[in-house]
ROKOLDREN-235797 format. One line per field, with one value per residue (C-alpha): x, y, z; residue number from 0. Coordinates in nm, 2 decimals, decimal comma, padded with zeros to 4 digits, always signed. Example, Ala and Ser with C-alpha at 12.3 -4.5 7.8 and 13.67 -1.06 7.14 Angstrom:
REM residues 2
px: +01,23; +01,37
py: -00,45; -00,11
pz: +00,78; +00,71
nr: 0; 1
This chain:
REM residues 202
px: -02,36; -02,45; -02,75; -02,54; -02,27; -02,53; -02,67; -02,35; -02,28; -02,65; -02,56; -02,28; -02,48; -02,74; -02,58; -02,79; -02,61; -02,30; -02,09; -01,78; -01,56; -01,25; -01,03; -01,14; -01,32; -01,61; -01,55; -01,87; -01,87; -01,95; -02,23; -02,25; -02,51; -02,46; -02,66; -02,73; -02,83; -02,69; -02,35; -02,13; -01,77; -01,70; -01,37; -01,47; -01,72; -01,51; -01,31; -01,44; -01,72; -01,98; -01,89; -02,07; -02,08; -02,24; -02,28; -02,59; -02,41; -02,26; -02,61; -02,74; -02,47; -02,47; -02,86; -02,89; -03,16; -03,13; -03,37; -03,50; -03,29; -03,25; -03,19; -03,10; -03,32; -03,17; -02,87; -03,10; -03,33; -02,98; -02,85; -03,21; -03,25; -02,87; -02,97; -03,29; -03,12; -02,88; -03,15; -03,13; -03,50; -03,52; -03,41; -03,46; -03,54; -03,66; -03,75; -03,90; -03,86; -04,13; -04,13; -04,41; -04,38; -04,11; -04,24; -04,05; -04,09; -03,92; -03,94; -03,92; -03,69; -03,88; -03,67; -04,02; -04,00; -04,37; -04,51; -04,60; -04,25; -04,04; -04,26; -04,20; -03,81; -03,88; -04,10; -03,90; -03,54; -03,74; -03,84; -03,50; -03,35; -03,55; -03,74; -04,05; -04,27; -04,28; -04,52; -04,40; -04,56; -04,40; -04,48; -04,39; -04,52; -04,21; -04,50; -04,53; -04,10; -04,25; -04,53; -04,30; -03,98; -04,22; -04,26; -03,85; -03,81; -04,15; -04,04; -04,15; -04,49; -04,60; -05,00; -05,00; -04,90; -05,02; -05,35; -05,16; -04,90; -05,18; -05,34; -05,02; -05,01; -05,35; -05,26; -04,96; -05,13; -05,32; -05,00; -04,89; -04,75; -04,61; -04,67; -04,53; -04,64; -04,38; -04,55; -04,65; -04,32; -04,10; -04,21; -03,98; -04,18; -04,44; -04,21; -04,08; -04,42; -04,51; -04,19; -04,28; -04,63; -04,50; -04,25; -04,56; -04,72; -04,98
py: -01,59; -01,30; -01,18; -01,25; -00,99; -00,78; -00,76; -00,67; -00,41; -00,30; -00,25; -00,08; +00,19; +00,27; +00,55; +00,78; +01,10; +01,19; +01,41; +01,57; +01,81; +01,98; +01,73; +01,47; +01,21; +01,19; +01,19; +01,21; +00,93; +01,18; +01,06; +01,14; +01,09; +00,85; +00,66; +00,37; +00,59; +00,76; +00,58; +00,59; +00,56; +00,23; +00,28; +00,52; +00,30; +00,00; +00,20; +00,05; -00,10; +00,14; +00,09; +00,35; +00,32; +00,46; +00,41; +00,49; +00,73; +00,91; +00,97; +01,11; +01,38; +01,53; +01,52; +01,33; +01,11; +00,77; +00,91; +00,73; +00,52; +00,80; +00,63; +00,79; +00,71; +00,76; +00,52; +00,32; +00,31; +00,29; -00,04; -00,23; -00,17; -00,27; -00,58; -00,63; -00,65; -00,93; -01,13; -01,31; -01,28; -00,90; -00,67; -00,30; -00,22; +00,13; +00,17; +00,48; +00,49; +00,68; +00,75; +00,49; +00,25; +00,12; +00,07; -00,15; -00,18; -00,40; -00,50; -00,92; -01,09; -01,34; -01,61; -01,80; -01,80; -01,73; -01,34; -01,47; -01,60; -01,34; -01,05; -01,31; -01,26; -00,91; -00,84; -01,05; -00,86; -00,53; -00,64; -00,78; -00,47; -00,18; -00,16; -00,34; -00,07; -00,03; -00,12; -00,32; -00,31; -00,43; -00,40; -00,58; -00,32; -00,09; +00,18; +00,22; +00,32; +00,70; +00,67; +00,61; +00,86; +01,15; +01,14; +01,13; +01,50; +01,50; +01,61; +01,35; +01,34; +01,58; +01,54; +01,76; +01,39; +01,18; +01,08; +01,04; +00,81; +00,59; +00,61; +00,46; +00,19; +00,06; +00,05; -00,17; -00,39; -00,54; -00,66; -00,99; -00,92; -01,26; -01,47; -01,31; -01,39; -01,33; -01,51; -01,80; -01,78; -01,86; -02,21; -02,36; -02,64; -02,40; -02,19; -02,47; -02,52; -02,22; -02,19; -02,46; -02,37; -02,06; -02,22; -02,41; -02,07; -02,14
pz: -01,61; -01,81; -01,64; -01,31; -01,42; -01,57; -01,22; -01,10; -01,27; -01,23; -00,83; -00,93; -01,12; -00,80; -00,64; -00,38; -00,57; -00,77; -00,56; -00,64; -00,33; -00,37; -00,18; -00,41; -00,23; -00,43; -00,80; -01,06; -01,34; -01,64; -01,91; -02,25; -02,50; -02,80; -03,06; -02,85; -02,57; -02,22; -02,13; -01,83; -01,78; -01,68; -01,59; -01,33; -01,17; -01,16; -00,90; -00,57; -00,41; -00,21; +00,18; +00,51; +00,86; +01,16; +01,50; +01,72; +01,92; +01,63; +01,47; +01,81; +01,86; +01,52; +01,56; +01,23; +01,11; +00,89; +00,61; +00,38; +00,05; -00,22; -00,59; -00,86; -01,13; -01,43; -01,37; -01,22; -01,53; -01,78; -01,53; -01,58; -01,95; -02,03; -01,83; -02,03; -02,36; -02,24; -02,26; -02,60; -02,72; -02,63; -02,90; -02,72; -02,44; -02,27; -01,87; -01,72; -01,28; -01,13; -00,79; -00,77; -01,08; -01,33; -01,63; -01,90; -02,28; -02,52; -02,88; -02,86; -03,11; -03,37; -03,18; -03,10; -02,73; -02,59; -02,56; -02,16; -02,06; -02,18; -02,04; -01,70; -01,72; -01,79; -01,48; -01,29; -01,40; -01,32; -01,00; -00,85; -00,91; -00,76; -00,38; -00,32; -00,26; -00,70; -00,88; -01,19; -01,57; -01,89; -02,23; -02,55; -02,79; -02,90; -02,98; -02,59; -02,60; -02,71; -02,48; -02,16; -02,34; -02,33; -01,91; -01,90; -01,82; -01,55; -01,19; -00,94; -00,80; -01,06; -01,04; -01,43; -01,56; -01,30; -01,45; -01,82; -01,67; -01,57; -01,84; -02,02; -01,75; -01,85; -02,24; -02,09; -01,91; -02,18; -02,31; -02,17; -01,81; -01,72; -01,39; -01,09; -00,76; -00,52; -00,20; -00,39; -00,56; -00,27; -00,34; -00,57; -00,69; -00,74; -00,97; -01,19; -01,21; -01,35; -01,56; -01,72; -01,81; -01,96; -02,22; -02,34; -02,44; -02,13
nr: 0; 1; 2; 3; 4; 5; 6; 7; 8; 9; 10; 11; 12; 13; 14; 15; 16; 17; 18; 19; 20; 21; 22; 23; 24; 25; 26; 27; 28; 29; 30; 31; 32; 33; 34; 35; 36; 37; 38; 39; 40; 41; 42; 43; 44; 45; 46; 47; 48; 49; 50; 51; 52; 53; 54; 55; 56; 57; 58; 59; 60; 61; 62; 63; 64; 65; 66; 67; 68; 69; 70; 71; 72; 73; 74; 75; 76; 77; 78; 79; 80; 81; 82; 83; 84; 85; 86; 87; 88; 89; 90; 91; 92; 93; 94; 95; 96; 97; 98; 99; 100; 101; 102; 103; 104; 105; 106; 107; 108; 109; 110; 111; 112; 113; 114; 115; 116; 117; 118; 119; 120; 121; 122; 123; 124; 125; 126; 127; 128; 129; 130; 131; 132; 133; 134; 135; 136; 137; 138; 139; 140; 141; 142; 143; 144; 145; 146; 147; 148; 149; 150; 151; 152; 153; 154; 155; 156; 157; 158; 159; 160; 161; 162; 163; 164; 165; 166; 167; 168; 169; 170; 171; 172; 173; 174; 175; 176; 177; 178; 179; 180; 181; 182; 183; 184; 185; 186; 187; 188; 189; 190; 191; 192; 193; 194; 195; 196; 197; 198; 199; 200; 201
């Protein structure tokens, strides 16, 4: 129930932009800075849900275009780490949204629950909550939390730290990465399976 309401209010933190006009119809949900990191009012976001429409017609006589989904990723990156550390045998949790990859590190409680199932729930959190087209890596070494913090500032597409955000992806990727298949996943017998497997340390 948790993780379903952390989800929630996950969704509720994707926003294409914060707007704000003088007649008031788009009000900006303010952040501040505190120890535990960037937070948001929740008051202010708990004000409605997100609802648009458009017609066919309407698109061709104000000659506009459908575009493509903008996210913002900086809530986006705040909604999936708050979510992370619901999870009981996570401690902290940092995640850095490229415009390619999400990248997720977290320091594992000593709760005895395997290094391979819990970086599984990790991937898998990551991956239910941003666009397909990402490509997902996860790390349980809090030493890679100042690797991914140092690219928070980098302007999309930035080839200067292209090659060194890759280079942090491979140091990742030799910590455990779970099981995630999503084709052979859609099998449910097939994922118990694999659950299963996991919670035995295979």
């Amino acid at each position: 129930m948790k993780k379903r309401l952390s989800l929630l209010l996950f969704l509720l933190l994707v926003t294409a932009c914060n707007q704000q006009s003088n007649d008031g119809m788009y009000q900006t949900n303010e952040a501040r800075q505190t120890p535990r990191g960037t937070e948001y009012d929740s008051n202010q976001m708990a004000r409605g849900y997100g609802y648009s429409r458009h017609t066919y017609e309407e698109m061709q006589q104000n000659n506009d275009h459908a575009g493509a989904l903008v996210v913002n990723r900086d809530m986006l990156a705040e909604g999936i780490s708050r979510m992370l550390v619901d999870n009981r045998s996570i401690n902290e949790a940092a995640v850095l949204i490229t415009d390619k990859y999400a990248l997720a590190v977290y320091e594992q409680q000593d709760d005895g629950q395997p290094e391979n199932l819990v970086a599984d729930q990790v991937k898998r959190s990551v991956m239910a909550s941003i666009p397909s087209f990402y490509e997902v890596y996860v790390s349980n070494d809090p030493s890679h939390i100042k690797e991914i913090a140092r690219y928070e500032n980098v302007t999309a597409g930035s080839k200067e730290y292209a090659w060194m955000i890759k280079e942090t992806i491979e140091e990742m990727k030799t910590r455990p990465q779970g099981n995630v298949d999503i084709e052979m996943d859609k099998d449910m017998d097939i994922m118990r399976k694999k659950q299963e497997e996991l919670r035995q340390g295979n």
